[in-house]
C-alpha atoms as a printed R data frame, in Angstrom:
    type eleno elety resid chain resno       x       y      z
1   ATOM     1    CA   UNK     A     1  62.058  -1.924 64.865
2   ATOM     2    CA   UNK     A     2  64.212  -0.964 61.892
3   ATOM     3    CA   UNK     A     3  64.388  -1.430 58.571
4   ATOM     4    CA   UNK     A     4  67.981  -2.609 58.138
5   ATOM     5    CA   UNK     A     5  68.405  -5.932 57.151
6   ATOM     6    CA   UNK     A     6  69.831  -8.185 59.737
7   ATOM     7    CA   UNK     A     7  71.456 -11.494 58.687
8   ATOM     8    CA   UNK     A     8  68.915 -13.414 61.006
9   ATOM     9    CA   UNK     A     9  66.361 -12.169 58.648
10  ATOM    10    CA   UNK     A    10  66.714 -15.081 56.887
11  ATOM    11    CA   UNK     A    11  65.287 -17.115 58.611
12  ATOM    12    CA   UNK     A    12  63.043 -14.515 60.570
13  ATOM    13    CA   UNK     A    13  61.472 -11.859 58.669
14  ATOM    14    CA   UNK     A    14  60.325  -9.744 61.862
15  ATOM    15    CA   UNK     A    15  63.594  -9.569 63.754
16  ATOM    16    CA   UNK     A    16  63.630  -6.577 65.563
17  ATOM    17    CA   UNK     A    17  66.926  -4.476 65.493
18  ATOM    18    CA   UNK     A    18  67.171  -4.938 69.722
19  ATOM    19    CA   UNK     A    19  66.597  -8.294 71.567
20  ATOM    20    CA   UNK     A    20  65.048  -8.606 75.484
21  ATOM    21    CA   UNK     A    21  66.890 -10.796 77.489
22  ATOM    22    CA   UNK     A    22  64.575 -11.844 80.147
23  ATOM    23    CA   UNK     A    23  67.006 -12.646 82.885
24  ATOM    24    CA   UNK     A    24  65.686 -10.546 85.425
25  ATOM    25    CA   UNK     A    25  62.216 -11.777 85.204
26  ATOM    26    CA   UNK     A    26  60.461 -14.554 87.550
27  ATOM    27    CA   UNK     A    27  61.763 -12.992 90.587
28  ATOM    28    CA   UNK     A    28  65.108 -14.179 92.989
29  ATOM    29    CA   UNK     A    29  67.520 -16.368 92.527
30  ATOM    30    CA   UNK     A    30  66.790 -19.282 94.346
31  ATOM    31    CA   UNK     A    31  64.223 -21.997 94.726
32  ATOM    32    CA   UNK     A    32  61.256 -19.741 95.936
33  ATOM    33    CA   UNK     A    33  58.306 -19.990 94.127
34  ATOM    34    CA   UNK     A    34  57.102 -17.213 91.763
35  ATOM    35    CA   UNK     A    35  54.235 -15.110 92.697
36  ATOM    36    CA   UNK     A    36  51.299 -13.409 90.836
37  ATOM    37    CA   UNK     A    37  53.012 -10.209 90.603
38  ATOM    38    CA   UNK     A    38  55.972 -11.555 88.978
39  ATOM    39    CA   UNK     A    39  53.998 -12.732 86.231
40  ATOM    40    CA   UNK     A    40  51.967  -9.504 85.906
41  ATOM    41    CA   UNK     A    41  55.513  -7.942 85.832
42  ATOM    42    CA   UNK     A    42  56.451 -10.028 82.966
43  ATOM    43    CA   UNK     A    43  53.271  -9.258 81.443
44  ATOM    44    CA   UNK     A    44  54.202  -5.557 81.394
45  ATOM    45    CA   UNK     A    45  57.180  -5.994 79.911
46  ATOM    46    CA   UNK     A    46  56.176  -8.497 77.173
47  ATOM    47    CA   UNK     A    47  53.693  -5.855 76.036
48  ATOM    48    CA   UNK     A    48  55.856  -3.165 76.497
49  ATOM    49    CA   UNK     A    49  58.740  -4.654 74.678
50  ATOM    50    CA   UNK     A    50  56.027  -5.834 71.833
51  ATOM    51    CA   UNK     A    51  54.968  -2.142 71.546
52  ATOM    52    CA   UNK     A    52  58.586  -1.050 70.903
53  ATOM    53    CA   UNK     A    53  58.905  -2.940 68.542
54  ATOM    54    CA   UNK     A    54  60.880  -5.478 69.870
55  ATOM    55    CA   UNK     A    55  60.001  -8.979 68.577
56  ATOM    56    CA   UNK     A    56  63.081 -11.333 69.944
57  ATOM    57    CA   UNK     A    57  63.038 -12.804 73.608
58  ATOM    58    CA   UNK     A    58  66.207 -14.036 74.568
59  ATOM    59    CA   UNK     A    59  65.823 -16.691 77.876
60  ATOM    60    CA   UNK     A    60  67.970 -19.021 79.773
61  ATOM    61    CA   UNK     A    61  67.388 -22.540 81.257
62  ATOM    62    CA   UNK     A    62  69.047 -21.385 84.586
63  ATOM    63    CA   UNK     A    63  67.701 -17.537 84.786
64  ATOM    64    CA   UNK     A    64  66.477 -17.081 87.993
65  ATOM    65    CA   UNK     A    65  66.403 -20.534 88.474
66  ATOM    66    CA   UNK     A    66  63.870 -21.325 85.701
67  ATOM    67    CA   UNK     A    67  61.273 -19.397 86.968
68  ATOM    68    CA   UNK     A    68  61.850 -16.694 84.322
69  ATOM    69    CA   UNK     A    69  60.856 -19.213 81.758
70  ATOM    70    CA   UNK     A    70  57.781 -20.083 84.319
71  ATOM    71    CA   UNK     A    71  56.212 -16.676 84.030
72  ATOM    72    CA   UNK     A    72  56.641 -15.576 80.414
73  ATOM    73    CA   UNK     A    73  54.853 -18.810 79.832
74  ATOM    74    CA   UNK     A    74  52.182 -18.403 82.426
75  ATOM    75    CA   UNK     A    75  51.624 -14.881 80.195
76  ATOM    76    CA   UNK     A    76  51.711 -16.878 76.627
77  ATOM    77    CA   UNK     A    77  49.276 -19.369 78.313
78  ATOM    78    CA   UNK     A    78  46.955 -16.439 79.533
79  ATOM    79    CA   UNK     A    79  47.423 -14.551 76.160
80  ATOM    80    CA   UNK     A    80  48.212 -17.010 73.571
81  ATOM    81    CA   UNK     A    81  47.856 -14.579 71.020
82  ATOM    82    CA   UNK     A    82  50.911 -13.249 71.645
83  ATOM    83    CA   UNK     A    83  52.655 -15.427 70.860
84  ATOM    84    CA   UNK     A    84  52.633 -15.174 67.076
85  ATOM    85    CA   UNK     A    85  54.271 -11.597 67.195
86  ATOM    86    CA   UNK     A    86  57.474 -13.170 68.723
87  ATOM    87    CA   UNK     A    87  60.797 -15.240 68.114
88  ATOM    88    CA   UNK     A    88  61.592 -17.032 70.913
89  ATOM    89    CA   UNK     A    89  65.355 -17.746 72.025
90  ATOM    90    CA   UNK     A    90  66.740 -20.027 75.247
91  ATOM    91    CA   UNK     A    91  69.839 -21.053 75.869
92  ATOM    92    CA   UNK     A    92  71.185 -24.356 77.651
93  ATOM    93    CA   UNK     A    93  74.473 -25.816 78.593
94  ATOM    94    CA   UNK     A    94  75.243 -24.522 82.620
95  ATOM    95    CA   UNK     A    95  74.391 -26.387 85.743
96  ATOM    96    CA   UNK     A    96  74.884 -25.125 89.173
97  ATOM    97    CA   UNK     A    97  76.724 -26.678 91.759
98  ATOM    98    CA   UNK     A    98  75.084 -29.007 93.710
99  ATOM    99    CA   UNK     A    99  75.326 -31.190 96.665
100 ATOM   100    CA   UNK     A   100  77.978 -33.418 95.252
101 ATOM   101    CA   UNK     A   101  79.032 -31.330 92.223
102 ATOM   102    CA   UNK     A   102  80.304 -27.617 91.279
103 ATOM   103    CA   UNK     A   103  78.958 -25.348 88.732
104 ATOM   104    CA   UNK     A   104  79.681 -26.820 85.394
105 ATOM   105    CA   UNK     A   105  79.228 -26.892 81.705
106 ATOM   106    CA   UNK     A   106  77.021 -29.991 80.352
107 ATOM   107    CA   UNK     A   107  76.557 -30.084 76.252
108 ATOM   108    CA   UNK     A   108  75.887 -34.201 77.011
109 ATOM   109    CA   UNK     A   109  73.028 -36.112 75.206
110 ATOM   110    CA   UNK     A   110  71.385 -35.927 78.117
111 ATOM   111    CA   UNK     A   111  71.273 -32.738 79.276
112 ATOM   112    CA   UNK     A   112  70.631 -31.300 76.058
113 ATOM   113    CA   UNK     A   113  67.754 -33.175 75.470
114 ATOM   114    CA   UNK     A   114  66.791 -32.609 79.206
115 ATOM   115    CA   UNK     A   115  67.247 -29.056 79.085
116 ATOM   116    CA   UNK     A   116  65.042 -28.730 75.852
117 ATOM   117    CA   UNK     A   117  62.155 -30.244 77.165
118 ATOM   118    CA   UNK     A   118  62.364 -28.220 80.583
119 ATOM   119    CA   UNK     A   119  62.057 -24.730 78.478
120 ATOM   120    CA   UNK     A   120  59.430 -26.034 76.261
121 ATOM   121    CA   UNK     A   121  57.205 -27.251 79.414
122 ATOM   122    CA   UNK     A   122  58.163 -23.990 81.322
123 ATOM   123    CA   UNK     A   123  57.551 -21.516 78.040
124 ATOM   124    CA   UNK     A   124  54.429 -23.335 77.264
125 ATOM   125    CA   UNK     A   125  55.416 -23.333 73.867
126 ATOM   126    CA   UNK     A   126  55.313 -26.433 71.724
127 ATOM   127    CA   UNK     A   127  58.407 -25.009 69.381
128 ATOM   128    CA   UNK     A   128  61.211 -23.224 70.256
129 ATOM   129    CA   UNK     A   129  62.628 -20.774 67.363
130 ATOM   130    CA   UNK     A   130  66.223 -21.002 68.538
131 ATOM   131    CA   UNK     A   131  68.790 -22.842 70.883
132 ATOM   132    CA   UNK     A   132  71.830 -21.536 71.821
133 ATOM   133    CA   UNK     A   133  74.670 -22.924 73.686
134 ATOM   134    CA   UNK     A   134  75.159 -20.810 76.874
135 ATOM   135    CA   UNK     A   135  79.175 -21.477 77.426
136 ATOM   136    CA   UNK     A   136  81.452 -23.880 75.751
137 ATOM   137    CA   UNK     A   137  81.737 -27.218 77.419
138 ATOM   138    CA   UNK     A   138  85.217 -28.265 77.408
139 ATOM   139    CA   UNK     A   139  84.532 -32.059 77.802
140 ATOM   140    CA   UNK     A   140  82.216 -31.607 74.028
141 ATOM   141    CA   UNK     A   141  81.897 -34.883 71.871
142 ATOM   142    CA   UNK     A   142  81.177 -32.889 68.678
143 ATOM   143    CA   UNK     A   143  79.602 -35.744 67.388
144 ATOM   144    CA   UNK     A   144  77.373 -36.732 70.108
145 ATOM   145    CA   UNK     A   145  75.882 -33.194 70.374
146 ATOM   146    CA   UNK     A   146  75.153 -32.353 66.615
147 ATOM   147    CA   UNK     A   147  73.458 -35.440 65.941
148 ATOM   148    CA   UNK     A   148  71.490 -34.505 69.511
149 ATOM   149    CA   UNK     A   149  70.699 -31.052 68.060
150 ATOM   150    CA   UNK     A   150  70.070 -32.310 64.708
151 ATOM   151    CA   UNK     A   151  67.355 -34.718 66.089
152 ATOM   152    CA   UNK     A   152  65.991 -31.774 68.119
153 ATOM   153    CA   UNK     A   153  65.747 -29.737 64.735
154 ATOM   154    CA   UNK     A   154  64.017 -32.914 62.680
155 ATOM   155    CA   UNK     A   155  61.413 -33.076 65.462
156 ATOM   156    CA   UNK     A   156  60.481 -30.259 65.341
157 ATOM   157    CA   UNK     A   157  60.859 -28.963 68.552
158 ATOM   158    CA   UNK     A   158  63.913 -26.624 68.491
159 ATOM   159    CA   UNK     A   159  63.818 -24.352 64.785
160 ATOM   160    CA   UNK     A   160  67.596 -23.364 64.347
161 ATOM   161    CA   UNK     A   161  70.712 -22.888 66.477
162 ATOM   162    CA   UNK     A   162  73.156 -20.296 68.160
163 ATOM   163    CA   UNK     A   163  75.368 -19.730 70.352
164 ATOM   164    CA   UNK     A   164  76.807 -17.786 73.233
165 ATOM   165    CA   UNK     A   165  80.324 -16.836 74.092
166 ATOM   166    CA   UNK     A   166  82.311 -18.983 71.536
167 ATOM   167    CA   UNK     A   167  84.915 -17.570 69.538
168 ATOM   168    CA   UNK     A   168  85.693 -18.208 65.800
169 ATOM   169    CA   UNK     A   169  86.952 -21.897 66.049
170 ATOM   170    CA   UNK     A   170  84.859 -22.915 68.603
171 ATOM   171    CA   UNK     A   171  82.175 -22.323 66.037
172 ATOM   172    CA   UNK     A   172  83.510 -23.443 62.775
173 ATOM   173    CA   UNK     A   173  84.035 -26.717 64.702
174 ATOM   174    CA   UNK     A   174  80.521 -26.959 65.620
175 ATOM   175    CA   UNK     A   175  79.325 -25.951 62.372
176 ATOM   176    CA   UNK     A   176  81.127 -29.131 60.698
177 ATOM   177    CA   UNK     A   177  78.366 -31.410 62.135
178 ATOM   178    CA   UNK     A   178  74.903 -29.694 62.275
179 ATOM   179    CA   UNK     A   179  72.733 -29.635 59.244
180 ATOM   180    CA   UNK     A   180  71.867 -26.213 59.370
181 ATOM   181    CA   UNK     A   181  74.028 -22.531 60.199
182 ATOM   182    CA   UNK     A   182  74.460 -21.194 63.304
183 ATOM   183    CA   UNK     A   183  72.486 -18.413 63.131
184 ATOM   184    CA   UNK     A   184  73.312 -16.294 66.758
185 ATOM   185    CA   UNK     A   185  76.138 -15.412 68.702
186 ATOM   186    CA   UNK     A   186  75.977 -13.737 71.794
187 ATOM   187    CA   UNK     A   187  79.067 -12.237 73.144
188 ATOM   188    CA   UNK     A   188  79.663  -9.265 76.259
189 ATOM   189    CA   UNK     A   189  80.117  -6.175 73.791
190 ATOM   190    CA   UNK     A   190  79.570  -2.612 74.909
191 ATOM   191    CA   UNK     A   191  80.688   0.903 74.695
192 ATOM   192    CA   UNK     A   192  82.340  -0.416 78.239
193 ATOM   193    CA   UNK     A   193  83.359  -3.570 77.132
194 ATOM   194    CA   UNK     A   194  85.797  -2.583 73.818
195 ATOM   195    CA   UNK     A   195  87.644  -5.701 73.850
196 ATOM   196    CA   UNK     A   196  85.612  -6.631 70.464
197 ATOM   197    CA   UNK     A   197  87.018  -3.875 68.987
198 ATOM   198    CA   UNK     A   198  90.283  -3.779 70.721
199 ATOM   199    CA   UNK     A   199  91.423  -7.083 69.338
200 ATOM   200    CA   UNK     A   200  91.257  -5.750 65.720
201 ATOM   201    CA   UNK     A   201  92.959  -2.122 66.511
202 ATOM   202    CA   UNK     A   202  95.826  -3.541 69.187
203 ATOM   203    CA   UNK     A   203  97.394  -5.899 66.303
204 ATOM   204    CA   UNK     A   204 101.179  -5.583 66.089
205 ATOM   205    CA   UNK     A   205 101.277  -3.255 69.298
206 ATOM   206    CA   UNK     A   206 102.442  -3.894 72.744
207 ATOM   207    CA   UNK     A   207  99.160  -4.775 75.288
208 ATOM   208    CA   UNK     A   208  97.820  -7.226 72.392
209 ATOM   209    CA   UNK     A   209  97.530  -9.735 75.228
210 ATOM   210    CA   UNK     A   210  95.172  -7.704 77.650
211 ATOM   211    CA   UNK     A   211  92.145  -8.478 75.614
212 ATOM   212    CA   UNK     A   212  89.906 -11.614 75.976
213 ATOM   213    CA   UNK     A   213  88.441 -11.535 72.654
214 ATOM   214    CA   UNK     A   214  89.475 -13.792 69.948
215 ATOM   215    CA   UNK     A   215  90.943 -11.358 67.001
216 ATOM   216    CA   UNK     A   216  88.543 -12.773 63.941
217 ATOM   217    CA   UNK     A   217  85.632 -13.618 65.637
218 ATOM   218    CA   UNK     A   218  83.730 -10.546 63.968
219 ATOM   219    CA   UNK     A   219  85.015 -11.150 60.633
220 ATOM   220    CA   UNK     A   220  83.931 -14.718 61.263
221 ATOM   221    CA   UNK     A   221  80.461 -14.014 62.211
222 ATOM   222    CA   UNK     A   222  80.154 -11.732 59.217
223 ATOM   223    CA   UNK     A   223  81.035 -13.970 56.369
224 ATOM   224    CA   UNK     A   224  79.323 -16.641 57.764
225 ATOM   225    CA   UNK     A   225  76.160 -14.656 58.427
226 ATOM   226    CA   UNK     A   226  75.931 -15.223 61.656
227 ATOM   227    CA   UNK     A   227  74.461 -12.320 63.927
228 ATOM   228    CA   UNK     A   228  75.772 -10.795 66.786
229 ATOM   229    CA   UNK     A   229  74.255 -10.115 69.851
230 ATOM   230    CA   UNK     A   230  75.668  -8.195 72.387
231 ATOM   231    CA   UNK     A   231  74.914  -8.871 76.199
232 ATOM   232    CA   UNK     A   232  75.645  -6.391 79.096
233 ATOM   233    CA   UNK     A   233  75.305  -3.795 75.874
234 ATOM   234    CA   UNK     A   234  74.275  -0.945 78.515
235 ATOM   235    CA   UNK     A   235  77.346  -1.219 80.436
236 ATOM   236    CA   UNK     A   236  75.431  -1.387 83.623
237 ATOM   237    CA   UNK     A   237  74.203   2.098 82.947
238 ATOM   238    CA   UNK     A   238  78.156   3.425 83.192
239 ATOM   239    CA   UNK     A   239  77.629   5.878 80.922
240 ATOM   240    CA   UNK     A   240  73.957   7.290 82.220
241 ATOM   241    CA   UNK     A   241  73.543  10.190 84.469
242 ATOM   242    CA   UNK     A   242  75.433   8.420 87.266
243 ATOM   243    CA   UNK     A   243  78.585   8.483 84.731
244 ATOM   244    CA   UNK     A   244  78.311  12.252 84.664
245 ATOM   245    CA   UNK     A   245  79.849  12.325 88.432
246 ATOM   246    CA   UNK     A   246  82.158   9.631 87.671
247 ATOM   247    CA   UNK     A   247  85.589   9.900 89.833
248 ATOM   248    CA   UNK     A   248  86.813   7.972 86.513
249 ATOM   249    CA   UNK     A   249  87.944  10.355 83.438
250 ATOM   250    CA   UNK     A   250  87.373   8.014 80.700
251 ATOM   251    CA   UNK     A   251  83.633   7.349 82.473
252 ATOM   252    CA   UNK     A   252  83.052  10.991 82.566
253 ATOM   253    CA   UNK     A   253  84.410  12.196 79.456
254 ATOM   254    CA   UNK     A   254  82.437   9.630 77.873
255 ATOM   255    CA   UNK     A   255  79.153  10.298 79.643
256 ATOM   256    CA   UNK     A   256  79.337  13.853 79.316
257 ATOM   257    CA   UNK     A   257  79.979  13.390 75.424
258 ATOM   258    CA   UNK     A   258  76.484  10.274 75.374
259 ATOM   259    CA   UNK     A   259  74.352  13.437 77.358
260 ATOM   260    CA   UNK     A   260  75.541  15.520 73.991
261 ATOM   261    CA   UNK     A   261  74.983  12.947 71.070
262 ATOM   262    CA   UNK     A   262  71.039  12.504 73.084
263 ATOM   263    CA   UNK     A   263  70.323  16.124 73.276
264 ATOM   264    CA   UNK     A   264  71.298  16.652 69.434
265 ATOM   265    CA   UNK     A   265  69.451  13.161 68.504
266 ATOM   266    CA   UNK     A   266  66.393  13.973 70.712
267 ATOM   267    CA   UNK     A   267  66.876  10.223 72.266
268 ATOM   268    CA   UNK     A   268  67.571   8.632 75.408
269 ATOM   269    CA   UNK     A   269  71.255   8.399 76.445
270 ATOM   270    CA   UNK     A   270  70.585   4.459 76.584
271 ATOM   271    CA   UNK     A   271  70.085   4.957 72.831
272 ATOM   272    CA   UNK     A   272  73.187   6.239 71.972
273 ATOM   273    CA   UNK     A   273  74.889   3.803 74.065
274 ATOM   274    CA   UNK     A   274  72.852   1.144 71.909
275 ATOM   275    CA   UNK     A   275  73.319   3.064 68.705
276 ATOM   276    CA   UNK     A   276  77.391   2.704 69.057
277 ATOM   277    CA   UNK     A   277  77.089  -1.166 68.718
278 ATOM   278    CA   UNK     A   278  74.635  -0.866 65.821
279 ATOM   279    CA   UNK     A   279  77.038   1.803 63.805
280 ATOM   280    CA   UNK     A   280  79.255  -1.543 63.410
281 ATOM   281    CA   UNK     A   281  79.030  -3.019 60.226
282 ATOM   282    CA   UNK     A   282  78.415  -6.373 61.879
283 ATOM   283    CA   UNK     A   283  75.089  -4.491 62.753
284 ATOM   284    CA   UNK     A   284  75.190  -6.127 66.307
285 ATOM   285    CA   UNK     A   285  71.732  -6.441 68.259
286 ATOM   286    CA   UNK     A   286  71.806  -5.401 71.734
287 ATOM   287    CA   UNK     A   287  70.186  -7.731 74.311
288 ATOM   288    CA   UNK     A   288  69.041  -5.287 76.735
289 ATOM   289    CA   UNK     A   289  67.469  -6.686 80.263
290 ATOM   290    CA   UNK     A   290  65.761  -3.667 82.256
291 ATOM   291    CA   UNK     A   291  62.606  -4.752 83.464
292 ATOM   292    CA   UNK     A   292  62.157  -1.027 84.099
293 ATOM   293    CA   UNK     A   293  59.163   0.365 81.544
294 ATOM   294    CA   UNK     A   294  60.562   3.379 80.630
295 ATOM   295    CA   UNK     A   295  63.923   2.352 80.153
296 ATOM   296    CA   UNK     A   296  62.704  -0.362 77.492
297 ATOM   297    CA   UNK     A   297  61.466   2.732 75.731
298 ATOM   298    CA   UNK     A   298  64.362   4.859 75.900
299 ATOM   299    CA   UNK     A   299  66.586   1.895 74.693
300 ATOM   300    CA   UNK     A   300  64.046   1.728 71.742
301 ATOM   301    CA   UNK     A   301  64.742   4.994 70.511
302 ATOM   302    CA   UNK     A   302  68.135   3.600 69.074
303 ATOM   303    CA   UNK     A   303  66.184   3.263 65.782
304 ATOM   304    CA   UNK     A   304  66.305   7.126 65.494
305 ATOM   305    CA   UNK     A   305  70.187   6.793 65.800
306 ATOM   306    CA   UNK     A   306  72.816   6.834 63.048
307 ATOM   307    CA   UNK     A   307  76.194   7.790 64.448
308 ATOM   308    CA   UNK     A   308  78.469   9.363 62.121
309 ATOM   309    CA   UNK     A   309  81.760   8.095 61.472
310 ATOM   310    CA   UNK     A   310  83.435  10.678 63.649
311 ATOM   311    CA   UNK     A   311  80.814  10.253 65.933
312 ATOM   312    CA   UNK     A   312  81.380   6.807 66.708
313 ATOM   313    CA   UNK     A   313  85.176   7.247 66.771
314 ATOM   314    CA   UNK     A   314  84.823   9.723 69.130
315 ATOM   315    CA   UNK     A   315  82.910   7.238 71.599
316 ATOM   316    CA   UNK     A   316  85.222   4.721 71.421
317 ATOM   317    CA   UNK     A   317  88.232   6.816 71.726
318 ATOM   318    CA   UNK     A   318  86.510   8.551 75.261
319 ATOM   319    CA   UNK     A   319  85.518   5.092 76.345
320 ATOM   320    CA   UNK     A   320  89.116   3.304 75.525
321 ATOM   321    CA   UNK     A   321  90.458   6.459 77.829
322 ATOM   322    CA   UNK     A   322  93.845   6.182 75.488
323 ATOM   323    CA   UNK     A   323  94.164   7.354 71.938
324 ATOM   324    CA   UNK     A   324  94.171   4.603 69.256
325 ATOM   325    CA   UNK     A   325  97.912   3.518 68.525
């Protein structure tokens, strides 16, 4: 949905500029059973998505217990078709708690190769375009995973590899063992989520600490060509209408001044919201989730968007609610 060149391009001509993450598809959280209208629900927004140009579908093992997976592939089943117009994406690697067990990070042999199958049987898809690796696993045997995910790739079953909230080293020590780059990572990044860019400007100054992003993560994405993608990228609609009659300043200031950029744009406010995070140089691709019609449109309209310098700068100033040091 826009013509700059992303570094997953690559490997995937059609990438779209946005991703949908299809978390809140397939209904609750729990073990209920789907129903016909939350498949004619995904169905909407497949199409919807498709028609905005959106070609990347970003899923989970665990979203709504599986059954998110369930339904987008009860659509590809109904409407196989479809399926050549799209890059598929899932991501494996948490476990819930359980009767005997808490919530917990697996990257095992096992589980891997478990939780492969299970998206494959669930997607109805014999080939999955890209793995990533939801949360690092602290208990990782680097070697026993790679050659797992290497196997994966020489079957033919899994196409290339990301990952999702890993920092620089965390990644370059992956890298070491797989036989192809990590293409993806996904990381929280957001007009109300600055620590991305925080890290980089807060160097040398006093509050360094407060931020939970590793400094060099960006620059380590971008010479390694590996994209970022940026979940929660709408802030939870902070900086909508509802952030007009924020009791925050920073909130209000900064909606007030998104309502401004839209009107002189002729876009949604979601795209401007979108459009700061693709003004980076990294080019980051939102992952947005709305399963709201309308609002997959408006968040489409960030391909009409090209902040200016002082533009952008003035966003992130409002948002930080501080001036830069």
């Amino acid at each position: 949905m826009s013509s700059t060149k992303l570094p997953i391009h690559a490997q995937f001509p059609t990438a779209s500029q946005i991703v949908y993450g299809c978390m809140g598809l397939g209904g609750s959280w729990d073990d209920q059973p789907y129903q016909a209208n939350h498949v004619a629900q995904a169905q909407q927004v497949i199409e919807t998505a498709l028609e905005s140009g959106i070609t990347i579908f970003d899923h989970a093992d665990i979203y709504t217990r599986g059954k998110a997976e369930k339904v987008f592939g009860e659509v590809l089943k109904q409407q196989p078709s479809l399926r050549d117009g799209m890059i598929i994406q899932s991501k494996c690697g948490i476990r819930f708690m359980d009767e005997t067990n808490p919530g917990r990070y697996d990257f095992s042999k096992e589980w891997v190769t478990h939780s492969v199958e299970g998206i494959l049987q669930r997607l109805n898809i014999e080939h999955l375009d890209m793995l990533l690796l939801h949360r690092p696993d602290p208990l990782i045997d680097l070697e026993e995973l790679t050659q797992t995910l290497n196997q994966l790739q020489a079957s033919g079953k899994v196409g290339h590899f990301g990952v999702s909230n890993m920092n620089l080293h965390q990644m370059a020590y992956l890298q070491q063992g797989l036989n192809s780059p990590i293409l993806v990572n996904q990381l929280e990044m957001s007009l109300g989520k600055l620590d991305f860019l925080n890290s980089g400007v807060m160097v040398g100054t006093q509050g360094d600490e407060r931020n939970d992003f590793t400094s060099g993560t960006l620059e380590y994405c971008q010479t390694n060509k590996v994209q970022l993608q940026a979940w929660g990228c709408l802030a939870q609609g902070r900086f909508a209408e509802q952030g007009l009659q924020s009791s925050d300043d920073a909130v209000r200031a900064t909606s007030e001044y998104v309502a401004q950029l839209a009107a002189d744009y002729g876009v949604s406010s979601e795209a401007i919201v979108l459009g700061f995070l693709k003004r980076h140089p990294a080019n980051i691709q939102p992952v947005i989730g709305t399963t709201n019609l309308d609002r997959i449109r408006a968040c489409a309209q960030m391909n009409h968007v090209d902040l200016t310098r002082e533009q952008w700068y003035k966003l992130f100033v409002l948002s930080r609610g501080v001036a830069l040091p």
